[in-house]
N, C-alpha and C positions, 0 to 999 in steps of 0.2 A: 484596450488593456496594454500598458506600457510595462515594461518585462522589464525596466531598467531598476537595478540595485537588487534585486532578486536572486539570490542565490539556489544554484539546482545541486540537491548533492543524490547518487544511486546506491546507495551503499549494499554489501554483499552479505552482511548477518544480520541480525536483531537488534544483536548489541550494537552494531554501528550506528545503527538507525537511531537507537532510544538516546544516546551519547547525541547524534546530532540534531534530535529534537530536544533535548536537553539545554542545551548550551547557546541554542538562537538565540541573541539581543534582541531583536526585534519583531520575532515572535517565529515562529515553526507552524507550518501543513502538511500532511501525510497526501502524498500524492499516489493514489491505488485506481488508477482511472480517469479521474480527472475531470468529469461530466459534470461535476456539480462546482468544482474550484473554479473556469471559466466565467462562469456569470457569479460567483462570489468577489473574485477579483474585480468587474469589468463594472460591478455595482458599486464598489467598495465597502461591501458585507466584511469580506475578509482582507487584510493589510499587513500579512505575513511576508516577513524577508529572506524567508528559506524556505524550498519545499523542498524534503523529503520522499524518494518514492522507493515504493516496497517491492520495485517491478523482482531486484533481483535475490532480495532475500528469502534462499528456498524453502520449501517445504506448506508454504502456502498455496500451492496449485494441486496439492497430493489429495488423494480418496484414499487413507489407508483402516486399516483394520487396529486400535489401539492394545493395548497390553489387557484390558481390560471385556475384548470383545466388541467396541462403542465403534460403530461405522464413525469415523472422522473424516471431514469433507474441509479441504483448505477453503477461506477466504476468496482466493483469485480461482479455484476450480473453474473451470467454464460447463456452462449445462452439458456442454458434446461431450467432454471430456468424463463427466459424472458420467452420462448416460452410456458412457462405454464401456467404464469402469465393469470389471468383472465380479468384483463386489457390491457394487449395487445390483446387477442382474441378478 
């Protein structure tokens, strides 16, 4: 898998993120892990010129309790982390 002309951007809100997968010329990937882009890349499934990743945009690792009462469980949550979580207990 050749990395060249691949653009990496980490952005820090949502809004940045959805703006820089917006505006890719030559296509946009949301990078949350990566396990599955490797061998999309490496097969050429995928031939995206930008990735995107959500490592730092927060609030996706959160277990909080909504306005509404609805246990909400981020995206990136890790199982340890859930299972810590004083609200799931």
């Amino acid at each position: 898998m050749a990395a060249t002309g691949i653009e990496y951007h980490a952005p820090e809100s949502l809004q940045d993120a959805v703006a820089l997968l917006g505006e890719a010329p030559g296509g946009a990937a949301v990078l949350a892990g990566g396990t599955d882009l490797v061998p999309a890349f490496k097969y050429g499934v995928l031939r995206a010129r930008r990735l995107v990743s959500l490592r730092g945009v927060p609030g996706y690792r959160d277990t909080a309790r909504g306005p509404d009462g609805v246990l909400r469980i981020g995206a990136f949550a890790t199982l340890r982390a859930v299972a810590a979580s004083p609200l799931v207990r």
